[in-house]
C-alpha positions as CSV (number, residue, x, y, z in Angstrom):
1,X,-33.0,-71.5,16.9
2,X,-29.7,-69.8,16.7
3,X,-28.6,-71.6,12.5
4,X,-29.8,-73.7,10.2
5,X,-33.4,-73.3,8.2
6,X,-37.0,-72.7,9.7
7,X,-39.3,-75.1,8.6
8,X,-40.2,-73.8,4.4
9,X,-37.2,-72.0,4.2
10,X,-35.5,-73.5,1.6
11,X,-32.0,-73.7,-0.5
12,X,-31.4,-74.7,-3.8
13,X,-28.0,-75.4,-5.0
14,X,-26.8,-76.6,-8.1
15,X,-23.0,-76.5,-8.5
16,X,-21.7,-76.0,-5.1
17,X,-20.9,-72.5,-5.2
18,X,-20.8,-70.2,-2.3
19,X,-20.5,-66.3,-2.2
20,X,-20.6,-64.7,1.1
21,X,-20.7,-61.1,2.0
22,X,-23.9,-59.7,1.6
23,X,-25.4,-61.9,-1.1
24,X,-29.3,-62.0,-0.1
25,X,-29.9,-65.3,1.3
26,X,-26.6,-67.2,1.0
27,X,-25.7,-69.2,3.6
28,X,-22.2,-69.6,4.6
29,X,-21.3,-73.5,4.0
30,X,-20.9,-74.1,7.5
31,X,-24.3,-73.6,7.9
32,X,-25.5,-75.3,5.0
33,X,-26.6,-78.5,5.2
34,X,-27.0,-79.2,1.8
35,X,-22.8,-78.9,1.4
36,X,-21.8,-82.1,2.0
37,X,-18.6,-82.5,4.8
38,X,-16.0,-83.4,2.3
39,X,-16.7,-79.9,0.3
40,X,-15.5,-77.6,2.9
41,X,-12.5,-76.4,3.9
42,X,-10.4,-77.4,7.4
43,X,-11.8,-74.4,9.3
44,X,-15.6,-74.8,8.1
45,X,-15.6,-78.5,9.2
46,X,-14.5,-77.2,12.3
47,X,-16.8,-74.5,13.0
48,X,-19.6,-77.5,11.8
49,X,-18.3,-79.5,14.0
50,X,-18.8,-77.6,17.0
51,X,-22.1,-76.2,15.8
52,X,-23.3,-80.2,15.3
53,X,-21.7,-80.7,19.4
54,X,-23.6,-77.7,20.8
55,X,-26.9,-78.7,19.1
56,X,-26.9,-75.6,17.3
57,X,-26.7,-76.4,13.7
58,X,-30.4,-78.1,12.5
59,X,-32.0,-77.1,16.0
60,X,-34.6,-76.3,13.7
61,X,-37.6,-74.6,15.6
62,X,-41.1,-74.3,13.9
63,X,-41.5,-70.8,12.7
64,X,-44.4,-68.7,13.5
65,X,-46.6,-67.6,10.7
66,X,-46.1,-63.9,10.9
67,X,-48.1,-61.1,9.2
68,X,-47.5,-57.9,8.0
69,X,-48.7,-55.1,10.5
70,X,-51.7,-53.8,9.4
71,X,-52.2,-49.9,10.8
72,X,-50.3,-48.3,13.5
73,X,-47.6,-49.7,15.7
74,X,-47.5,-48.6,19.4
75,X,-45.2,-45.8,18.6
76,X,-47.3,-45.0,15.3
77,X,-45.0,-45.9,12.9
78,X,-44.9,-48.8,10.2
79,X,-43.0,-51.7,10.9
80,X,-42.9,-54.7,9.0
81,X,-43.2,-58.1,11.5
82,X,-41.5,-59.8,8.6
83,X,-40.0,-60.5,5.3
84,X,-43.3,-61.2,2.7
85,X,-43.2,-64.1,0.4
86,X,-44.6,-64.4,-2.6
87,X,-47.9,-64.7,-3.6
88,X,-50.0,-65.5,-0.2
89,X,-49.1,-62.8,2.1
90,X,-47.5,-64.9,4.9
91,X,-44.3,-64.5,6.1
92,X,-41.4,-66.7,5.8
93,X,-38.6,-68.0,8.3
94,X,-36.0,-66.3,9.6
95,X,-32.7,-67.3,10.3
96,X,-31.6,-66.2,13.8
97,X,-28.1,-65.5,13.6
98,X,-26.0,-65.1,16.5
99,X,-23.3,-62.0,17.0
100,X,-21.9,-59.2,18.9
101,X,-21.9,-55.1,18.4
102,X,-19.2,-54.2,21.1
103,X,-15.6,-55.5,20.2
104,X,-12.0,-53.3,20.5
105,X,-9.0,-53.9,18.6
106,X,-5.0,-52.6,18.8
107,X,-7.0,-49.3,17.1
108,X,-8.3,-48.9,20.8
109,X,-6.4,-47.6,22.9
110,X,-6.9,-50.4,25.9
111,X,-7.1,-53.2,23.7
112,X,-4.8,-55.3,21.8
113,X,-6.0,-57.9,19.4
114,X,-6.0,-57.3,15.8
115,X,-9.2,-57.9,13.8
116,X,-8.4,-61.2,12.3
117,X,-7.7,-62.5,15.7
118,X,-11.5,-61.5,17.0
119,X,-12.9,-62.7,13.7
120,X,-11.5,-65.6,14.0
121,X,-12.5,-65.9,17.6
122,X,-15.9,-65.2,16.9
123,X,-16.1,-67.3,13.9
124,X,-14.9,-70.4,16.0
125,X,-17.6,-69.4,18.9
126,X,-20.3,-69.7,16.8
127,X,-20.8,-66.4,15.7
128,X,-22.5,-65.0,12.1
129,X,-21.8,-61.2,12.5
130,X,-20.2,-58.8,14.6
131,X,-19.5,-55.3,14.4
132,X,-15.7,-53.8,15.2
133,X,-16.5,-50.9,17.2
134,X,-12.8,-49.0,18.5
135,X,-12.9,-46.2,20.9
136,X,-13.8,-42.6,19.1
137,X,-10.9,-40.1,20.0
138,X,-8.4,-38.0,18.3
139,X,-6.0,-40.5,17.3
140,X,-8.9,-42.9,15.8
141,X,-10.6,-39.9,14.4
142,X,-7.5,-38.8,12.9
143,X,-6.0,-42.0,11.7
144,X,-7.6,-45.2,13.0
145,X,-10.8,-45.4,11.7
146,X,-9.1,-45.4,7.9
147,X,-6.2,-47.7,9.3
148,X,-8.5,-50.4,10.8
149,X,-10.8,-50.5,7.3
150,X,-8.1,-52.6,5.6
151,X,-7.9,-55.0,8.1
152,X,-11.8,-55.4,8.0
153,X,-11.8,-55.8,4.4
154,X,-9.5,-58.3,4.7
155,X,-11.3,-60.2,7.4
156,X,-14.6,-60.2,5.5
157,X,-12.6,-62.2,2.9
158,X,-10.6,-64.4,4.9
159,X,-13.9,-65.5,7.1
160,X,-16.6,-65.5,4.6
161,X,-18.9,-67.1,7.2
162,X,-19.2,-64.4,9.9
163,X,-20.4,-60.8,8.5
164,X,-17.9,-58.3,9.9
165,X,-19.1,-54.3,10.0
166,X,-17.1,-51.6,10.7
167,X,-18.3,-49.2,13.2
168,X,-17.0,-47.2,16.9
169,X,-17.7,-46.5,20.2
170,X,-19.1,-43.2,20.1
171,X,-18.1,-41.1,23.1
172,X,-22.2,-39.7,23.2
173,X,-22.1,-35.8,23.9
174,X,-23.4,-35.5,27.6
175,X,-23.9,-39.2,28.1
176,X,-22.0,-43.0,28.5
177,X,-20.3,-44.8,25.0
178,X,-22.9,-46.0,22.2
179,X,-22.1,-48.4,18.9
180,X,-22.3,-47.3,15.9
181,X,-22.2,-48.9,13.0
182,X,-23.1,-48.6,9.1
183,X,-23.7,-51.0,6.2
184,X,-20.8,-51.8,4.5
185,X,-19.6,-50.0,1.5
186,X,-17.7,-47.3,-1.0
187,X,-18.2,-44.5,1.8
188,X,-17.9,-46.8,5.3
189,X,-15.0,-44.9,6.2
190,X,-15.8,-41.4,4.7
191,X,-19.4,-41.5,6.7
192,X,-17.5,-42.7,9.9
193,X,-14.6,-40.4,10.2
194,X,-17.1,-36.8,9.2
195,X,-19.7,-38.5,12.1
196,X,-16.3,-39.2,14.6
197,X,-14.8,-36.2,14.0
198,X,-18.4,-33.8,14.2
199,X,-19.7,-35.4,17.0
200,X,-17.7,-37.4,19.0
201,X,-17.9,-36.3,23.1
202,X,-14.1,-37.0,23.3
203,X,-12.8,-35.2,19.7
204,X,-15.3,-32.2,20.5
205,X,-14.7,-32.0,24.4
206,X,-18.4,-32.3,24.9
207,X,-18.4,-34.9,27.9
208,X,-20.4,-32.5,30.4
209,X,-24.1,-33.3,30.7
210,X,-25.2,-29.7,29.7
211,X,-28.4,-28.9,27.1
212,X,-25.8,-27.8,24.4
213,X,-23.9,-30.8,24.5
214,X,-26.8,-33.7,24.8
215,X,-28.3,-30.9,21.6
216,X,-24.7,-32.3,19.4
217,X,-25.5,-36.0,20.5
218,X,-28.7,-35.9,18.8
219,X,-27.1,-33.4,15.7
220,X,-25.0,-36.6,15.3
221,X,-28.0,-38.9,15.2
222,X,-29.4,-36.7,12.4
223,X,-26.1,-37.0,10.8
224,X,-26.6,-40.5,10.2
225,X,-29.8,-40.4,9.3
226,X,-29.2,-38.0,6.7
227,X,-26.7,-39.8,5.5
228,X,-28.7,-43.3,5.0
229,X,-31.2,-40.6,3.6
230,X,-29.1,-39.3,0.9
231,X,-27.7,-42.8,0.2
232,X,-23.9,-42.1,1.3
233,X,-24.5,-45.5,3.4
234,X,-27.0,-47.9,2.8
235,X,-28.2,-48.5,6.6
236,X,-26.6,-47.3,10.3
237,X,-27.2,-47.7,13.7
238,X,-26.8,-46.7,17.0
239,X,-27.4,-48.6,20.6
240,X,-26.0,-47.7,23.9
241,X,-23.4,-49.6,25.5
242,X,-23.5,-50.2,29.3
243,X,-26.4,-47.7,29.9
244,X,-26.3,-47.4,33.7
245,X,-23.0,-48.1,34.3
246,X,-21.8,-44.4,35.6
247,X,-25.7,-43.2,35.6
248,X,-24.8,-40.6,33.7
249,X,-27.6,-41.8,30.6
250,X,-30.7,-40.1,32.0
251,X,-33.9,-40.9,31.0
252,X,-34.7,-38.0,28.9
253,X,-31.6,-38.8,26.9
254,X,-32.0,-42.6,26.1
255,X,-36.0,-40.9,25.0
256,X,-34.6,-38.3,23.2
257,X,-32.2,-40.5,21.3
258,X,-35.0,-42.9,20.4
259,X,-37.3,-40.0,19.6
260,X,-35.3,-37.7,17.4
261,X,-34.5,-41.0,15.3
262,X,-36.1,-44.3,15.7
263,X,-34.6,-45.9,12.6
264,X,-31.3,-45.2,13.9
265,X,-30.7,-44.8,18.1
266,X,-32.6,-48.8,18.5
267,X,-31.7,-49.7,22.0
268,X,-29.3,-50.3,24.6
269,X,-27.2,-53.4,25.8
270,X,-29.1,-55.3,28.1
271,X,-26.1,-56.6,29.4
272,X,-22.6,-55.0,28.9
273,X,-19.2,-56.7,28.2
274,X,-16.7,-57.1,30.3
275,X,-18.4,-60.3,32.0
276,X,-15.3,-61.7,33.5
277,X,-14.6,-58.6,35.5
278,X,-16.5,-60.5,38.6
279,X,-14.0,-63.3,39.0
280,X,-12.7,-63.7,42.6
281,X,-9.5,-63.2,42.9
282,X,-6.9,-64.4,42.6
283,X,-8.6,-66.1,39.8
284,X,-10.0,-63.1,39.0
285,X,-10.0,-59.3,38.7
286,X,-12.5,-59.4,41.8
287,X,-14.2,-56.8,40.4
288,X,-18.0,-56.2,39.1
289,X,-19.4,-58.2,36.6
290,X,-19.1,-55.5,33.5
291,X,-17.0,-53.3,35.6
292,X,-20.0,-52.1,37.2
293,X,-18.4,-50.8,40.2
294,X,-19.6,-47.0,40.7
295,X,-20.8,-45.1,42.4
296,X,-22.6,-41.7,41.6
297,X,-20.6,-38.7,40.4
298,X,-21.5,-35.0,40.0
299,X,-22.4,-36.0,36.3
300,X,-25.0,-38.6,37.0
301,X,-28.8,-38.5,37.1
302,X,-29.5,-37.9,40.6
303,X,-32.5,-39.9,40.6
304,X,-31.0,-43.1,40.2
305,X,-30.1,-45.7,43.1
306,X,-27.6,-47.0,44.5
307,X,-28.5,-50.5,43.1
308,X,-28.4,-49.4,39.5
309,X,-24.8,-49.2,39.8
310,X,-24.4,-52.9,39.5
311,X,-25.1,-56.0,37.6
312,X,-28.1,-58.0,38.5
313,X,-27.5,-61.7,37.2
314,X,-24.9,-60.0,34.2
315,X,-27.7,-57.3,33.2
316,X,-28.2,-53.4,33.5
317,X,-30.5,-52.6,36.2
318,X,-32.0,-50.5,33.7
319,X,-33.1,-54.1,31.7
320,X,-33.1,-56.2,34.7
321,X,-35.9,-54.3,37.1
322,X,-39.1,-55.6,36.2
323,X,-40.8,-52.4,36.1
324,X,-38.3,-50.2,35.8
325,X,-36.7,-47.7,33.3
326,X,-36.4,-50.4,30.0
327,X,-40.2,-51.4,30.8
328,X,-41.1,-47.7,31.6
329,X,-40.5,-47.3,27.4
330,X,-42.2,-50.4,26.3
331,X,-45.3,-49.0,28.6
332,X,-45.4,-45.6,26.3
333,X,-45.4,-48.0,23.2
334,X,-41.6,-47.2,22.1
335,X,-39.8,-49.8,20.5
336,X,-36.7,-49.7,22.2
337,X,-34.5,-53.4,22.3
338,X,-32.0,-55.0,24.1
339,X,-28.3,-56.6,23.1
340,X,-25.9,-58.2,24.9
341,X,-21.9,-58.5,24.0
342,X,-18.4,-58.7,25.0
343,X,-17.3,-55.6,25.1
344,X,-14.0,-57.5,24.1
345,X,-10.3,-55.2,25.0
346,X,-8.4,-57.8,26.9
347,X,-9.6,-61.6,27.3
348,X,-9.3,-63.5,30.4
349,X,-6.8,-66.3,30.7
350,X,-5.1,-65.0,27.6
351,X,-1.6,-65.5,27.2
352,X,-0.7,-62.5,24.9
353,X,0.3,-58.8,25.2
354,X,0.9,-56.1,22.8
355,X,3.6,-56.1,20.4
356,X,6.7,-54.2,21.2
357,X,7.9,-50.7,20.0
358,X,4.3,-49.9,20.0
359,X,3.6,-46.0,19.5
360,X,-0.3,-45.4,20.1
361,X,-0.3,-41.9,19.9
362,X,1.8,-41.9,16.7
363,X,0.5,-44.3,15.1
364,X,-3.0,-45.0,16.0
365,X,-2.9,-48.2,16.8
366,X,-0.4,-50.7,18.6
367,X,1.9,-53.5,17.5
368,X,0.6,-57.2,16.7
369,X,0.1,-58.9,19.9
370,X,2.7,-61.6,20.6
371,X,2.8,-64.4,23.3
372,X,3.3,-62.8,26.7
373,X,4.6,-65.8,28.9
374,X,1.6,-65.7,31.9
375,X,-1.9,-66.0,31.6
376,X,-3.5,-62.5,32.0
377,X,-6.4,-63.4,34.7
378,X,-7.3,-60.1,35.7
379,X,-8.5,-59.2,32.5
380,X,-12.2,-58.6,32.2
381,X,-13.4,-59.8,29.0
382,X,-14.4,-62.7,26.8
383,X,-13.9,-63.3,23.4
384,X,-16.7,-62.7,20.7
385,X,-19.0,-65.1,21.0
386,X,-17.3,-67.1,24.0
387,X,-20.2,-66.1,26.5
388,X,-22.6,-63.2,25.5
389,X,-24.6,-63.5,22.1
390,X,-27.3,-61.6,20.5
391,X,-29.8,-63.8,18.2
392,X,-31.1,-61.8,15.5
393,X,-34.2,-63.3,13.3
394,X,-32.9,-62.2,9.5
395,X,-34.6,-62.8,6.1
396,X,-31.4,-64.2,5.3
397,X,-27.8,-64.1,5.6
398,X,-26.6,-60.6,4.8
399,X,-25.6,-57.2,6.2
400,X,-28.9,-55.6,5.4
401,X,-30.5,-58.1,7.0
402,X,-28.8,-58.3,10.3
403,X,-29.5,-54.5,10.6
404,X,-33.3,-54.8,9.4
405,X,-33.6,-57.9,12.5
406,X,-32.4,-55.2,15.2
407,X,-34.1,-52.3,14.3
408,X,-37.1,-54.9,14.5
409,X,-36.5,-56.4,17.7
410,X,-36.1,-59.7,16.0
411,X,-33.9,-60.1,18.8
412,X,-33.2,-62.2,22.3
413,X,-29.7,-62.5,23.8
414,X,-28.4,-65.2,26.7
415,X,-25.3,-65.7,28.7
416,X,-22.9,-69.1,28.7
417,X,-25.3,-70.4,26.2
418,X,-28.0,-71.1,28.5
419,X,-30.3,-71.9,25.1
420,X,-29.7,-72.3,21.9
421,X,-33.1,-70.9,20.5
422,X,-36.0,-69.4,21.0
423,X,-39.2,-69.3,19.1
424,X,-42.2,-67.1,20.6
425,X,-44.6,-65.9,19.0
426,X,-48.3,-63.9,20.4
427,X,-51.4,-65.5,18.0
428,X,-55.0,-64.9,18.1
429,X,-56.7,-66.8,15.5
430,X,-54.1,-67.6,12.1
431,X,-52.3,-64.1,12.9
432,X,-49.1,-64.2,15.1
433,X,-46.4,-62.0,15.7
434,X,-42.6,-62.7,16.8
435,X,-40.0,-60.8,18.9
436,X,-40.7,-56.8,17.7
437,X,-43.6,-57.4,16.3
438,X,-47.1,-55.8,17.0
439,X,-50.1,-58.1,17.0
440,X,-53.4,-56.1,16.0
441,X,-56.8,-57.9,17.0
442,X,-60.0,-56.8,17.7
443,X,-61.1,-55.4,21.3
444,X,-61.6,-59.0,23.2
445,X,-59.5,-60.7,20.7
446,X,-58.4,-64.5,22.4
447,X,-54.6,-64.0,22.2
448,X,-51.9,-66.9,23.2
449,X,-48.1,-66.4,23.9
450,X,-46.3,-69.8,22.1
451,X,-43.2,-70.0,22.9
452,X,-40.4,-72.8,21.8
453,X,-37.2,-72.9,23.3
454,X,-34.2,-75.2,22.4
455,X,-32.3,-75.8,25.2
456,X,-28.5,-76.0,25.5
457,X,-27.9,-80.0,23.6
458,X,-23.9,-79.3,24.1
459,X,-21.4,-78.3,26.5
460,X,-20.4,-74.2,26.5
461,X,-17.2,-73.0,26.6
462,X,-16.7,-73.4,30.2
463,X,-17.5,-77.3,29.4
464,X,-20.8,-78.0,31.0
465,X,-24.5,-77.9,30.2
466,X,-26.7,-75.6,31.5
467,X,-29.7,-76.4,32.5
468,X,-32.9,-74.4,32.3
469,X,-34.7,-73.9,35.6
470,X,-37.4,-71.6,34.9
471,X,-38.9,-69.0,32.2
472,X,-40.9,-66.2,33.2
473,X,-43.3,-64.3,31.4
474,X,-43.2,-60.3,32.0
475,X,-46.6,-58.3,30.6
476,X,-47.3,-54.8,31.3
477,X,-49.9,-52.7,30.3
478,X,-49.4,-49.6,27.2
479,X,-50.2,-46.4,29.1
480,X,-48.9,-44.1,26.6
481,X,-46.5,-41.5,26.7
482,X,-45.1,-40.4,29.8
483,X,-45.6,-36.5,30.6
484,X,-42.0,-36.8,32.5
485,X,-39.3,-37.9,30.0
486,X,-36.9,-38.4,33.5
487,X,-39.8,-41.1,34.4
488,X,-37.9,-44.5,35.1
489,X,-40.5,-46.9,36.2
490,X,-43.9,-48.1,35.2
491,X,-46.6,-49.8,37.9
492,X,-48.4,-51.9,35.5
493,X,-45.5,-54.4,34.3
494,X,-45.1,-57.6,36.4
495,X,-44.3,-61.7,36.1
496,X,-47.8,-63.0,35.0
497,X,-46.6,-66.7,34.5
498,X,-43.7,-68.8,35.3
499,X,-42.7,-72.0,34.4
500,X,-40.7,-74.7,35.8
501,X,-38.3,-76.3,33.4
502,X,-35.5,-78.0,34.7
503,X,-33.7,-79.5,31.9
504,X,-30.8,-78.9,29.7
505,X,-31.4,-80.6,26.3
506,X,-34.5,-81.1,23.9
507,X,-37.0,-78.6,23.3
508,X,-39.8,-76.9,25.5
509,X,-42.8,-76.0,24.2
510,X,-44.6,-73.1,26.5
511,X,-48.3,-71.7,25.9
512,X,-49.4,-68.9,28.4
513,X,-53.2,-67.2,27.7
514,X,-53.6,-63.6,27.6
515,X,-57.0,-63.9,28.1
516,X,-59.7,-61.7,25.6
517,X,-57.7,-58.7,25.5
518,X,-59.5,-54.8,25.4
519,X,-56.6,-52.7,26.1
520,X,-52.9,-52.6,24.6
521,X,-49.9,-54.4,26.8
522,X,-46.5,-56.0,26.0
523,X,-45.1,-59.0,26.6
524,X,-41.6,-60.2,26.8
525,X,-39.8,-63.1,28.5
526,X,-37.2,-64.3,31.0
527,X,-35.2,-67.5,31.9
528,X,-32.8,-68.5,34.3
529,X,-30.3,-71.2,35.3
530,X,-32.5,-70.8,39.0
531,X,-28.5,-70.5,40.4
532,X,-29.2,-67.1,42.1
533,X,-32.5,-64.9,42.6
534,X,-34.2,-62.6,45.0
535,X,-37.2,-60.4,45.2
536,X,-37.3,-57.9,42.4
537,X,-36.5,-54.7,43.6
538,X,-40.5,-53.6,43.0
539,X,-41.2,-56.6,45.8
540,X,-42.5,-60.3,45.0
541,X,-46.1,-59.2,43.9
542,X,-44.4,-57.5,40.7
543,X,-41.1,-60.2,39.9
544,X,-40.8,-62.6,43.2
545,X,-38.0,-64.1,41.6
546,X,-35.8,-62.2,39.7
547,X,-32.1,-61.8,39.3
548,X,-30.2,-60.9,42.4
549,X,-27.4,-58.0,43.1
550,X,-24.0,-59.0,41.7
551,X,-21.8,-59.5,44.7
552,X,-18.7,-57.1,44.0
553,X,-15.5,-59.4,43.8
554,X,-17.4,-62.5,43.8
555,X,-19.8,-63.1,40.8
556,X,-19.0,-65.8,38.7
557,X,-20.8,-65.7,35.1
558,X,-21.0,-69.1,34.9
559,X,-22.6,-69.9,37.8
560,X,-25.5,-67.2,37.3
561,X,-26.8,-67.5,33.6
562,X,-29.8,-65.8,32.1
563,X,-31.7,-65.2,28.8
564,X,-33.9,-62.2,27.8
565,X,-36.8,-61.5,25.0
566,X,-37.5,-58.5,23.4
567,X,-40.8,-57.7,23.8
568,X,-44.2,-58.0,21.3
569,X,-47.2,-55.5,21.4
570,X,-51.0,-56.6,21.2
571,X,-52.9,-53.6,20.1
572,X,-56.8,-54.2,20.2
573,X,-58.9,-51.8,18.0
């Protein structure tokens, strides 16, 4: 369900008035079905519109029934699996709202667009939220991350239905780019620039992978923590962008990140931006799918292969190997989630270019964009919204809320819009979990996976229907923490269950028995177009068919679309 209301979530409205921003649990008119047609504007008729031809708006899937977490979670710390209501302890519904954390602007220096133009884009696409995230470095330190903050501003008023935070692409001490991002406010800027300027890789020329410098990535963590702590922002964030792209995040890194703060370093992109790179030419860049198109330097970890310097159906091998380094987390019991984005610089097919007289170092930013003549097709990227989204499940539609569903795990992403919502949920008995969540029963406690999934009802951008061929369901088993942080794999994760679907509208209803469980394991899940597979690199008794190797210069997105679960814990006590 990526908008409209689970089942008992309800709106009231008298007068039709609408405030947007971050007022707790209003939802942008678009959205709302109570708002009759003829009371919104030209451009939310539109976005409805093409909400109501996708099969998105009023998809409507059955919510679980989720409790509270009563103990420990896996990683023994206290995590809500939902928003209370009043009165009898059960949880409510969530809105899953779709968005992107990875998007450059004319601050960047490769990119071009200003902010309106992505907001726009992503507010046409379907999108509730998205997070402008330009390039830390000296110019942006210096000038461009108090420049941009006007245009933001100005965006969150102009487009009132897609929640815009400002954030950057933090150049991580020792290791690859990261997003970071904070709830809006009076010190946005203030926070952003002293946490740039500190601990930015680039500003502080601390891109070598020695113990001093990965030391400052995680000073910067505590930055932001401190600074949520004392109140100067009211939330922040941090995931990793395009993980194993250069191989240069090693495992004890993307641990020690999580470990020094799990409120703020969440997880990783589980696919990176850049989607279009893989285009044949001369249609195409002919490059990698996400510019994955490296080999290893001095400065990566020399344990990984060779294949994790590629795409594997769109994803990171690090989120893509059943088995491997994502599940190898999961198996010690630390939540650690996946995203997917655009990684958005330059679009593909785009006709524009930047403005002239533009001054980049001077000024911190380039020119408006103006028409170009030519369509650009060997750029790499799509616009917000256009093929990658994230689903978030929020208590409602708001900036807090969005940030409280990822550092949840309320969260599944898909490619080309292969689905347009997904309900799953472990039970045993009247107790269920969702995506995140940690289901406690007692030792040889009947548990059950339910999963609904609304399929694509609607053309994507690339005007057709995909069709969904198959889901999978990955479990592995919690083994606790692993003595070597550098550990990348885990032997106890594998497909359990697979089902054939092989349809492209309605809804699906999926139910797959864990049996009387006795010791703690995880559970996430997998689906596929069925366009391209192959033997998992672990071999076919761990994930027989999984996604295959994106072919370098030939690897169409649209032909090869996937969608990906975070995962839920059953803890037996």
């Amino acid at each position: 369900m990526t908008h409209g209301h689970d089942h008992g979530h309800h709106h009231h409205h008298g007068p039709h008035t609408h405030t947007h921003g971050d007022a707790a649990g209003a939802l942008p008119p678009a959205l709302d079905n109570s708002v009759p047609d003829e009371e919104l504007t030209p451009s939310q008729l539109s976005r409805r519109s093409m909400l109501r031809r996708t099969g998105l708006l009023g998809a409507g899937l059955a919510a679980g029934s989720v409790l509270p977490i009563a103990g420990q979670a896996a990683a023994d710390e206290r995590r809500e699996a939902g928003p209370r209501s009043a009165g009898n302890g059960r949880s409510a519904g969530f809105l899953w709202l779709a968005g992107d954390h990875h998007i450059h602007t004319q601050y960047s220096s490769d990119a071009k667009y200003r902010v309106i133009d992505h907001v726009r884009q992503a507010n046409a696409h379907g999108l509730d939220w998205m997070v402008i995230t330009d390039h830390g470095s000296e110019q942006h330190a210096k000038i461009g991350v108090e420049k941009v903050n006007p245009d933001i501003v100005a965006a969150r008023d102009k487009v009132g239905d897609t929640l815009v935070f400002q954030g950057l692409e933090w150049n991580i001490p020792a290791a690859e780019h990261g997003t970071v991002f904070v709830h809006p406010g009076r010190n946005e800027v203030a926070v952003l620039k002293d946490f740039e300027n500190s601990f930015d890789g680039t500003v502080k020329g601390a891109g070598d992978n020695t113990p001093a410098n990965e030391a400052l990535a995680i000073s910067g963590l505590n930055f932001l923590a401190d600074a949520v702590r004392r109140r100067r922002v009211k939330d922040a964030l941090m995931l990793a962008n395009h993980p194993a792209r250069k191989g240069i995040d090693s495992p004890h890194e993307i641990r020690n990140w999580r470990d020094a703060q799990p409120s703020i370093a969440v997880g990783m992109e589980g696919a990176p931006g850049h989607q279009a790179g893989g285009i044949a030419a001369p249609q195409g860049a002919g490059s990698g799918r996400g510019l994955y198109d490296n080999s290893p330097s001095a400065a990566s970890f020399p344990g990984y292969p060779l294949e994790s310097y590629r795409t594997w159906g769109g994803f990171d091998w690090m989120t893509a190997t059943v088995g491997g380094l994502w599940d190898s987390l999961l198996a010690e019991g630390k939540p650690w989630w996946i995203t997917a984005n655009s990684d958005s610089h330059n679009v593909y097919a785009d006709s524009s270019v930047r403005g002239p007289g533009s001054d980049f170092n001077a000024n911190g930013r380039y020119e408006d964009p103006v028409y170009g003549g030519g369509l650009n097709v060997t750029d790499t990227d799509f616009w917000p919204g256009q093929y990658s989204r994230t689903h978030v499940g929020a208590a409602d539609f708001s900036y807090a809320a969005v940030m409280d569903g990822i550092r949840a795990g309320r969260v599944w992403v898909d490619h080309g819009g292969l689905i347009s919502g997904l309900d799953a949920r472990l039970a045993s008995g009247p107790r269920a979990v969702t995506l995140g969540g940690v289901l406690q029963v007692r030792r040889g406690g009947q548990v059950d996976l339910v999963v609904e999934i609304s399929l694509a009802n609607g053309p994507n951008w690339a005007q057709f229907v995909p069709a969904l061929a198959r889901v999978d369901v990955i479990q592995g088993d919690v083994t606790g923490p692993q003595a070597d942080k550098d550990a990348f794999a885990t032997p106890r994760t594998k497909v359990v269950k697979s089902f054939e679907i092989g349809r492209a509208t309605g809804t699906v209803r999926l139910t797959y028995s864990l049996g009387r469980v006795d010791k703690p394991v995880y559970v996430r899940l997998r689906g596929t177009d069925g366009n391209r597979t192959a033997v998992g690199l672990n071999g076919p008794a761990v994930d027989p068919a999984g996604p295959a190797m994106d072919v370098l210069g030939d690897a169409d997105p649209w032909r090869d679309l996937w969608f990906y679960s975070n995962p839920m814990w059953v803890l037996p006590a």
